[in-house]
C-alpha positions in Angstrom: 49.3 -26.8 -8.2 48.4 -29.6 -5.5 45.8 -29.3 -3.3 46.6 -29.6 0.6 43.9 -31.5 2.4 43.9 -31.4 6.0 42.2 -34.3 7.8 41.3 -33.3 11.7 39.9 -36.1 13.4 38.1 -36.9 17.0 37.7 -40.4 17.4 39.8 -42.3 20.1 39.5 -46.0 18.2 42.5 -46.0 16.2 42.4 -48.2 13.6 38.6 -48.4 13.8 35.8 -47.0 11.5 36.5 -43.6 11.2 39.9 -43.8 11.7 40.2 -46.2 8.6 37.6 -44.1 6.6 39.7 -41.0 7.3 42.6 -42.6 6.2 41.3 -44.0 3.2 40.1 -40.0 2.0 43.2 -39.1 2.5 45.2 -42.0 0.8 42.3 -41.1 -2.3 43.4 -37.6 -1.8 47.5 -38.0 -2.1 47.0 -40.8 -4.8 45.7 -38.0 -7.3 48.5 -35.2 -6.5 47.1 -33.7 -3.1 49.5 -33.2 -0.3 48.0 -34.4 3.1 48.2 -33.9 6.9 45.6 -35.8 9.5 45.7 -34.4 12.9 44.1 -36.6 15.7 42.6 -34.6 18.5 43.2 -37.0 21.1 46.8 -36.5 20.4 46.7 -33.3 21.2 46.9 -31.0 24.1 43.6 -28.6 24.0 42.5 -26.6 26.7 38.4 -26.0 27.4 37.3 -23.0 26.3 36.6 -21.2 29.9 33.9 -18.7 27.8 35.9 -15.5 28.8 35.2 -14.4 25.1 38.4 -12.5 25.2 38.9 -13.6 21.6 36.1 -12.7 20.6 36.5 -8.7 21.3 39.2 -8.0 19.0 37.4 -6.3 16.0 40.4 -6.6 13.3 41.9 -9.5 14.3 41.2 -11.6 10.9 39.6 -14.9 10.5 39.5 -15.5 14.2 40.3 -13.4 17.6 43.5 -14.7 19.8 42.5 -17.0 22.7 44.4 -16.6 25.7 44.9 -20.2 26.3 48.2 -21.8 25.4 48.0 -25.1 23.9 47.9 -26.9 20.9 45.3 -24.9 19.1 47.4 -22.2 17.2 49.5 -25.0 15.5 46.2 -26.7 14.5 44.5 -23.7 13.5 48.1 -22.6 11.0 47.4 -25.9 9.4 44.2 -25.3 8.4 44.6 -21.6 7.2 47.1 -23.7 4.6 44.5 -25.9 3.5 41.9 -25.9 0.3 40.3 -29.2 2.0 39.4 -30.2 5.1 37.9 -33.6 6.5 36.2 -33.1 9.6 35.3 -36.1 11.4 34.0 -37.7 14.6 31.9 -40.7 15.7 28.6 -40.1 17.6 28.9 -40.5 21.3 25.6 -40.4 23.5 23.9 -38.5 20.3 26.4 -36.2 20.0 30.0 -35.6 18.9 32.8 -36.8 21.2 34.0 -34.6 24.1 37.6 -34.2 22.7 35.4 -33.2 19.2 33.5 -30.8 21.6 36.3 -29.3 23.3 37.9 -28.2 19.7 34.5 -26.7 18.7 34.3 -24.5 21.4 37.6 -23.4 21.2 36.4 -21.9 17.7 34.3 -19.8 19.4 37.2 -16.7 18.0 35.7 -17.1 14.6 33.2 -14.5 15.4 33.2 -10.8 16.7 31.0 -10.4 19.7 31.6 -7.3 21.7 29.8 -6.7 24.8 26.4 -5.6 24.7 26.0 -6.8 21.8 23.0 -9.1 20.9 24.1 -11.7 18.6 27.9 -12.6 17.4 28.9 -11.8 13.6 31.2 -14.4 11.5 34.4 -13.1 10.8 34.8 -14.9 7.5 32.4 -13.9 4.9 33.4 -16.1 2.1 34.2 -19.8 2.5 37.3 -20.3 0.1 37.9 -24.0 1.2 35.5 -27.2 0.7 35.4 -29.9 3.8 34.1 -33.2 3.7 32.4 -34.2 7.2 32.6 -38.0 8.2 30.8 -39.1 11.4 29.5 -43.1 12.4 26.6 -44.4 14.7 25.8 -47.4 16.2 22.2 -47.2 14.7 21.2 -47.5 10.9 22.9 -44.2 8.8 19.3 -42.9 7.8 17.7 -43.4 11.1 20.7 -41.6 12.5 20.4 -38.6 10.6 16.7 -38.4 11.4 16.8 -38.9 15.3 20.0 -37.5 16.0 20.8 -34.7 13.6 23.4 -32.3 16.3 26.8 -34.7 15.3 26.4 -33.3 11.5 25.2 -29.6 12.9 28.1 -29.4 15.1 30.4 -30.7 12.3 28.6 -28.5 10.0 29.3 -25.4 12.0 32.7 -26.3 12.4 33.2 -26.2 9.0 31.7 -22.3 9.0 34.4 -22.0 11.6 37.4 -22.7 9.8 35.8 -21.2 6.8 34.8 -24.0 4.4 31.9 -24.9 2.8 30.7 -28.5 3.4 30.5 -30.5 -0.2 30.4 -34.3 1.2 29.2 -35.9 4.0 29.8 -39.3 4.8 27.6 -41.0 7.2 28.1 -44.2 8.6 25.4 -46.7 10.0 26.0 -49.3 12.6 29.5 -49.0 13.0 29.2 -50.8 17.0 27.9 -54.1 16.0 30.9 -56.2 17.5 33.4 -54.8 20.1 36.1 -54.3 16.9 34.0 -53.4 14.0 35.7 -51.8 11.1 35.1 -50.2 8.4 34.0 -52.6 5.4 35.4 -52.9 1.9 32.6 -50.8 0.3 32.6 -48.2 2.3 36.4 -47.7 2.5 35.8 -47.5 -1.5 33.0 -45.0 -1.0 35.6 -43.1 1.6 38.4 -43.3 -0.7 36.6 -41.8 -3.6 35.6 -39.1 -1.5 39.0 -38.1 -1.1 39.6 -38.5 -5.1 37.0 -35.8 -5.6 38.6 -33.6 -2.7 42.0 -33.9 -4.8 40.5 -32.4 -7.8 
């Protein structure tokens, strides 16, 4: 049986680094058998969480509590639940992930039960029955990157948790804003696509 592999993506450069990098895990991915879906955030309409933790007081509500906001997030979130892969991705903006990226994360916030007066929240999903890849880019070297500015890959990490998938790739991309229209470079859209051969298996 084929693998679905659900790309969900916060960059606004089309066309750009991790746009292309995205798309080249995915082509990897449906080249070997895996069916395939990229949702781009900007294109979508999703509301900021207002932190009225309403969904987060419904004790059997499943992998995540219903959010009283009405927008795009249900039809993103069925999407995922039909998934075995995920490719979570985002470029770093001002040492962090982009708002829009943000915005989603928070929105998450339903994957755990937290009544009040309690101290700390519990995850609703024990076990992590899908795999994600995480892809982010920064305008300094990859290694310095990961040293000086570790939150993007925390935040994209704990996304992951979110949505119930274990991270089993990361891809990492290092001075991705040397010219106004950089893209993505033959060897690392080989290293991308690869990555998405793997998720297919």
């Amino acid at each position: 049986m084929s693998k679905k592999v659900v790309a969900i993506v916060g960059t606004y450069r089309k066309g750009r680094v991790i746009d292309t990098a995205v798309d080249e895990i995915l082509r990897g991915a449906e080249e070997h058998g895996a069916q395939t879906m990229k949702i781009s955030l900007p294109d979508k309409h999703i509301e900021f969480c207002t932190n009225c933790r309403e969904c987060t007081q419904q004790e059997n509500a499943g992998a995540r509590g219903q959010c009283v906001q009405q927008d795009d997030l249900a039809e993103i979130l069925k999407e995922v639940e039909q998934a075995d892969v995920l490719v979570l991705a985002a470029p770093v903006n001002f040492a962090s992930i982009t708002a829009i990226t943000k915005r989603f994360l928070e929105r998450l916030l339903g994957s755990a039960y937290w009544p009040w007066g309690t101290a700390i929240p519990k995850f609703r999903l024990k076990r992590l029955d899908k795999s994600a890849i995480i892809v982010t880019s920064s305008a300094c070297p990859a290694l310095l990157a990961r040293i000086m500015m570790r939150s993007p890959l925390q935040q994209l990490k704990a996304m992951a948790r979110c949505l119930g998938a274990k991270v089993v790739g990361t891809l990492y991309f290092g001075q991705a804003a040397r010219t106004r229209d950089q893209v993505l470079d033959e060897k690392n859209r080989r290293k991308a696509y690869l990555a998405g051969v793997m998720a297919a298996r």
